[in-house]
C-alpha positions in Angstrom: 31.6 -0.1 12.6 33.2 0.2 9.4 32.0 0.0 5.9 33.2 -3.8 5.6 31.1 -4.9 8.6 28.0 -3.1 7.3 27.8 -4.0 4.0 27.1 -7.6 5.0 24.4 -6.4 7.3 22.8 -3.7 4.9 21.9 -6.5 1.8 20.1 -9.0 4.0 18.2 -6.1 5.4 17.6 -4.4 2.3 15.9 -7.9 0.7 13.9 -8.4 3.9 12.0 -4.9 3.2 11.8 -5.9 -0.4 10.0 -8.9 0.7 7.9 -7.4 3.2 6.8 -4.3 0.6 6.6 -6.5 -2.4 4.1 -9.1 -0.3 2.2 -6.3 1.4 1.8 -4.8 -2.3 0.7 -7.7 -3.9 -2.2 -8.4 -1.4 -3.1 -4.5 -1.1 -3.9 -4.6 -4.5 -6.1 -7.7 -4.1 -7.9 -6.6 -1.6 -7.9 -2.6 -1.6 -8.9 -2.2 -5.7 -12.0 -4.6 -5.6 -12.8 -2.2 -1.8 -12.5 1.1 -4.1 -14.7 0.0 -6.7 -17.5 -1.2 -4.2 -17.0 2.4 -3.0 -17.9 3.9 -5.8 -20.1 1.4 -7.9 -22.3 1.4 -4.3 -22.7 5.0 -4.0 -25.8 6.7 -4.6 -25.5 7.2 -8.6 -23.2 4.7 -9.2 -23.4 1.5 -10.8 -24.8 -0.4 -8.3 -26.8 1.7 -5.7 -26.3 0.6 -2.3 -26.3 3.7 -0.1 -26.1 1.2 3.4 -23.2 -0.8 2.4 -21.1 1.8 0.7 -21.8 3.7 4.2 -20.7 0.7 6.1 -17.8 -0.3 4.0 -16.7 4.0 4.1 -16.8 3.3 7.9 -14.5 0.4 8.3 -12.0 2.5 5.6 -11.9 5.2 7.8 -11.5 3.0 10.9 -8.2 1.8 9.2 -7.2 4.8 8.3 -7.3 6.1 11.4 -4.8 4.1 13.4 -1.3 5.2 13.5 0.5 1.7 12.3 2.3 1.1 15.1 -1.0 1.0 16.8 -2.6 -1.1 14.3 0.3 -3.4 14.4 -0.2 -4.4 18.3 -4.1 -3.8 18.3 -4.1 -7.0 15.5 -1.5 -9.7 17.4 -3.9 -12.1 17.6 -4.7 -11.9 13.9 -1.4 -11.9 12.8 -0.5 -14.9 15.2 -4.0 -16.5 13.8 -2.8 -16.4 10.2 1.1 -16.3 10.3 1.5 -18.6 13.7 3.9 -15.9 14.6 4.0 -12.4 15.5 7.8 -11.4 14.7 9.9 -11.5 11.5 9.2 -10.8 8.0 5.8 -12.8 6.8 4.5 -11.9 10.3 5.1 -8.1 9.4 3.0 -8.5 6.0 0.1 -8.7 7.6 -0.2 -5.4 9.8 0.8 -4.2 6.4 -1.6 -5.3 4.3 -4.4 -4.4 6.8 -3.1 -0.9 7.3 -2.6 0.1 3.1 -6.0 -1.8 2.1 -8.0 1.1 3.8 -5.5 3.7 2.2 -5.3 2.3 -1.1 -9.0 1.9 -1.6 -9.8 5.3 -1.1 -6.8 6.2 -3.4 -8.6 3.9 -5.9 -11.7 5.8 -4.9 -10.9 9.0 -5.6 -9.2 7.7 -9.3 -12.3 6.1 -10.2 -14.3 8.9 -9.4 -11.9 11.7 -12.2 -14.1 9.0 -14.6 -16.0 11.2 -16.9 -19.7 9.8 -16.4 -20.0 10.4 -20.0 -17.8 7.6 -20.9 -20.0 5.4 -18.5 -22.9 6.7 -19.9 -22.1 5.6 -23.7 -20.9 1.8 -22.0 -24.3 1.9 -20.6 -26.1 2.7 -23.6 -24.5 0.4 -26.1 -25.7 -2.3 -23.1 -22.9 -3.2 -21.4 -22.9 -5.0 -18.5 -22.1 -3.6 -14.9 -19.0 -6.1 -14.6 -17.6 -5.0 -18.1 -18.2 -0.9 -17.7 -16.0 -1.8 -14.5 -13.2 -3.5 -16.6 -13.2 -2.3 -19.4 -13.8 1.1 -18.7 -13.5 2.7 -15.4 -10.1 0.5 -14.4 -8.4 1.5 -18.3 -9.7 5.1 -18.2 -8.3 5.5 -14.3 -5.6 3.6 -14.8 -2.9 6.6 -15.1 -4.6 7.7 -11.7 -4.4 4.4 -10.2 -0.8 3.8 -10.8 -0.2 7.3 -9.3 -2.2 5.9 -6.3 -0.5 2.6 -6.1 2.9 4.1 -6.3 2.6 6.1 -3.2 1.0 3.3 -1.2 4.3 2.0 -1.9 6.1 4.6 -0.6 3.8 4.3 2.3 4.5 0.6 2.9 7.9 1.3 2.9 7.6 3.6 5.9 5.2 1.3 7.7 8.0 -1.5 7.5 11.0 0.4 8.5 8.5 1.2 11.9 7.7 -2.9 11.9 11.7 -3.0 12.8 11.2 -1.5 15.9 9.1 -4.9 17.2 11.6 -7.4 15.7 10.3 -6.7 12.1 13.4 -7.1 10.1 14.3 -4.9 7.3 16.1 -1.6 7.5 14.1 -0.4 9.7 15.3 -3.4 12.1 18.7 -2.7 11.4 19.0 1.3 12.1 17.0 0.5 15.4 19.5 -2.4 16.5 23.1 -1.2 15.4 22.3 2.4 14.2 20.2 3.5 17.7 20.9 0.9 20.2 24.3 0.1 19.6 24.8 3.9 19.0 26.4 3.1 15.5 25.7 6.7 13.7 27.5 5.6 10.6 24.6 2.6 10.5 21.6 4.8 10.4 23.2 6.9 7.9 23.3 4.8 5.8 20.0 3.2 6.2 18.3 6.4 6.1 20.3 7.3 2.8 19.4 3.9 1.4 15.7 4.4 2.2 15.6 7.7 0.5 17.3 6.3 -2.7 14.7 3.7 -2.6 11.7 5.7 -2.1 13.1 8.5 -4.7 13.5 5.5 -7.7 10.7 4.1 -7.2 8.7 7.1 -6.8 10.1 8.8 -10.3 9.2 5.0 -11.9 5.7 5.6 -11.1 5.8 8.8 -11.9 6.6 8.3 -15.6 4.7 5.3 -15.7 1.5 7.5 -14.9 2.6 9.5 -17.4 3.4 6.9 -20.5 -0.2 5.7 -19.8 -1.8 9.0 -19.5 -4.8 9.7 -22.5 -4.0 13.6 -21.5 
């Protein structure tokens, strides 16, 4: 193939991940910061003690953790069929996405959370301040530098994870180096796939790098 027939091939594809990244963000966030807060507020010492449940909840993190995504991504069909209606294409792919960077991104948020000093919780605590309002107006703008580090390589992550949903009719890049870059045997294809997916990770890796940093108190 030549550069004239890729081109057309390599925008399409290049929105699709957009779409499927930029979802799968959106609804990680949703779902994975409130999960990393209940991680730590329901530890023993934290806001809200709940030994049980923060064990529980530490459980079904790990579970998700565990699984390779392409795994995860066949193991949950019947979900994704159950919410989407549909198992291949873009919105199908958000799902298997969202499930597998909730677990990863929660104990991201975790492990911000808990760089905290407990002095600064302390003092909310002691001028009376509710549980709800230590959580948002202090632990979330004191770990925010950390969180944005965290969020920025789930990201990265959810980029990988999508160019591996191409292999099962996904769409995205990742759909396109496995149909004309590997089956069709097109090596200029998943050159430049792979160079475009490097560019991509690279920006937007160096923007949440010095967006950590503007943010930083340090």
């Amino acid at each position: 193939m030549t550069w004239e027939e890729i081109v057309p091939l390599l925008w399409p594809a290049t929105w699709e991940t957009a779409q499927m990244v930029g979802w799968a963000t959106l609804f990680t966030v949703l779902f994975g910061l409130p999960l990393g807060v209940a991680l730590v507020a329901f530890d023993r010492g934290g806001l809200r003690p709940l030994p049980a449940l923060k064990s529980v909840l530490g459980i079904v993190v790990n579970i998700g953790r565990s699984l390779p995504f392409i795994v995860l991504m066949i193991a949950i069909i019947p979900f994704t069929r159950l919410v989407i209606g549909t198992t291949i294409g873009t919105a199908a792919v958000v799902v298997p996405l969202t499930v597998g960077a909730v677990p990863f991104f929660a104990r991201l948020v975790e492990t911000a959370l808990r760089e905290v000093g407990t002095d600064v919780v302390q003092a909310a605590q002691a001028m009376g301040a509710s549980r709800t309002a230590i959580v948002r107006k202090v632990l979330l703008p004191e770990a925010l530098p950390g969180l944005v580090s965290g969020l920025t390589v789930t990201i990265v992550a959810l980029i990988g994870y999508s160019a591996m949903a191409g292999t099962v009719g996904g769409g995205g890049l990742g759909d396109l180096a496995v149909r004309y870059g590997y089956q069709r045997f097109e090596t200029l294809v998943m050159i430049v796939t792979v160079v475009l997916l490097i560019v991509i990770v690279q920006i937007l890796q160096s923007l949440g790098d010095w967006v950590a940093r503007r943010i930083s108190h340090k």
